[in-house]
C-alpha positions as CSV (number, residue, x, y, z in Angstrom):
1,X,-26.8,9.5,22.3
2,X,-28.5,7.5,24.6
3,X,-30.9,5.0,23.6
4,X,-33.8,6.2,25.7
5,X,-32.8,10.3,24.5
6,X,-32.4,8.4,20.6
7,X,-36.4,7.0,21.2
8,X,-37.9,10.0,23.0
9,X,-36.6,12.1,20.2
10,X,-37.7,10.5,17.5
11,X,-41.4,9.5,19.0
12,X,-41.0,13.2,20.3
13,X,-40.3,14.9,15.9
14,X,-42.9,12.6,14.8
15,X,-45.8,13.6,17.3
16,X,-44.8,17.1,16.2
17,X,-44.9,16.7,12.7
18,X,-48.4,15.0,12.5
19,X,-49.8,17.1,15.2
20,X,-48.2,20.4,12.5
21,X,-50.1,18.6,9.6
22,X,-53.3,18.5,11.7
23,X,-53.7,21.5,12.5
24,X,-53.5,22.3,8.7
25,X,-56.7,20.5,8.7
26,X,-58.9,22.8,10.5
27,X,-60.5,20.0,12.1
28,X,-61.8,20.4,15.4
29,X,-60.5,17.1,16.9
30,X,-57.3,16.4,19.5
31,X,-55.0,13.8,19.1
32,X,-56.5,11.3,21.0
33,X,-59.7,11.6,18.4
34,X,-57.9,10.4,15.7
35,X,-55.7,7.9,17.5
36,X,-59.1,5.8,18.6
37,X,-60.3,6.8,15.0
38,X,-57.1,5.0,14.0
39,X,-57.9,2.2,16.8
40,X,-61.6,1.7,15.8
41,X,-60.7,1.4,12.4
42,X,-57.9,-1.5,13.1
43,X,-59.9,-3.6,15.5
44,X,-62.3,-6.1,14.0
45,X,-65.8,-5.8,16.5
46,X,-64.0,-2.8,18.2
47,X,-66.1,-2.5,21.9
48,X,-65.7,0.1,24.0
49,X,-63.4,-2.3,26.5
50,X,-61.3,-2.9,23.3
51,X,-60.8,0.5,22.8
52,X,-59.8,1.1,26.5
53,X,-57.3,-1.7,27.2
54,X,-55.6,-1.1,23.3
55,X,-55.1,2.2,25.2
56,X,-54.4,2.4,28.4
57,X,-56.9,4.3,29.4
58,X,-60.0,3.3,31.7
59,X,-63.7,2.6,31.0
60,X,-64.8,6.2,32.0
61,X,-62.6,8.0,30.0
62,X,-63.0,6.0,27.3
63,X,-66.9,6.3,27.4
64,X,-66.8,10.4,27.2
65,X,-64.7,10.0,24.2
66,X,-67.0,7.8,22.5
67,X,-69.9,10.0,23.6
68,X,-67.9,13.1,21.8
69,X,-67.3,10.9,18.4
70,X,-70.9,9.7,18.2
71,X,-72.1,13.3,18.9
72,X,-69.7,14.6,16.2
73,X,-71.2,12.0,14.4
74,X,-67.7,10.0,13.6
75,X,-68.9,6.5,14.5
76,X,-71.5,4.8,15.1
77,X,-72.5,2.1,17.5
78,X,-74.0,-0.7,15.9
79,X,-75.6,-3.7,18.0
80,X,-73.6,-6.8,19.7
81,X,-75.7,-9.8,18.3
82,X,-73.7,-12.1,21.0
83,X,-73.2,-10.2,23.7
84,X,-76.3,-7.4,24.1
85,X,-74.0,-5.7,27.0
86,X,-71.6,-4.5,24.8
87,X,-72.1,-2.4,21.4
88,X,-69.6,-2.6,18.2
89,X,-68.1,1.1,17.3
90,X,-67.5,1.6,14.0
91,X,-66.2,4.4,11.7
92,X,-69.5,6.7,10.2
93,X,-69.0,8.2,6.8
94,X,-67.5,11.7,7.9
95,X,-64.7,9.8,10.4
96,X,-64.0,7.2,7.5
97,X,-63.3,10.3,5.4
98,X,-61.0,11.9,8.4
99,X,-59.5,8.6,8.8
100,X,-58.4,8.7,5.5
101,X,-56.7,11.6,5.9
102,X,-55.1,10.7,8.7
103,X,-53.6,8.2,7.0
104,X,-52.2,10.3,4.4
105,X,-50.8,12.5,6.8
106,X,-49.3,9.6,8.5
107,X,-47.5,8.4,4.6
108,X,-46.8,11.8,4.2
109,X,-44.6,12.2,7.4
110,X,-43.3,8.7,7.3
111,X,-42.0,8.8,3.9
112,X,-40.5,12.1,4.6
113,X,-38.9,10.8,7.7
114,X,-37.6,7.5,6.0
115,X,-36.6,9.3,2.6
116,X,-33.0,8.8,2.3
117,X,-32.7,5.1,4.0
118,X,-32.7,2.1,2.5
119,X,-35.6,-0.8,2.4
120,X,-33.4,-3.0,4.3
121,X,-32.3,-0.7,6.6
122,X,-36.2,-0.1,7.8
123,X,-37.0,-3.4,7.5
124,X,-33.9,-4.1,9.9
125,X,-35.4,-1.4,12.1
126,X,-38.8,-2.6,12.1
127,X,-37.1,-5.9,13.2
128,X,-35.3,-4.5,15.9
129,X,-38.1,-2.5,17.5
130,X,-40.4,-5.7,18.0
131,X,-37.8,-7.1,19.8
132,X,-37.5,-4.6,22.2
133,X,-41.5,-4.3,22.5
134,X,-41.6,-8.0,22.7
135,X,-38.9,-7.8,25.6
136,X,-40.7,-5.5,27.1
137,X,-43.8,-7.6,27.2
């Protein structure tokens, strides 16, 4: 197997299996809602910019999706005391609470997927795929 068939196959199972364990949810929320969950959650004084270049996407698309998790009452925008252009978004109650399922979901599929390998053999692969991020950057 090829290295680029090895990567989309695996990135490829793993989409599948959270997007499966979603659904069982019964949420009414895509993908990309809880990946910028996930991504508000991570960034310390996450902005709408942040949120955008962490990514890829632009400002515009960006904005409706923010728009749709304050209306669904997910985050919040709090003020920026040093820069009044710019608001912090940060996780309400409810998308704390979906966030923390998420993250189960996410254990729940990982540990599945990494069962029957070994520590270092994670740790090695871990390792390896910084590298090739990192010499990609």
């Amino acid at each position: 197997m090829e290295l680029s068939e090895a990567l989309f196959s695996l990135v490829h199972s793993v989409r599948n299996n959270i997007k499966h364990e979603i659904k069982l949810l019964d949420l009414d929320l895509s993908p990309m809602h809880f990946k910028s969950l996930k991504v508000i959650s991570m960034i310390e004084g996450c902005t709408g910019q942040k949120l955008a270049d962490f990514m890829g996407r632009d400002k515009a698309q960006i904005n409706r999706l923010i728009k749709e998790l304050v209306s669904q009452e997910l985050i919040v925008k709090e003020e920026n005391e040093n820069d009044k252009r710019s608001q912090f978004l940060v996780l309400s109650a409810t998308g704390r609470e979906i966030m923390q399922m998420f993250k189960t979901i996410e254990k729940r599929v990982f540990s599945q997927m990494v069962g029957d390998i070994s520590a270092e053999k994670i740790d090695t692969f871990i390792e390896v795929t910084q590298k090739l991020k990192n010499n990609l950057a």
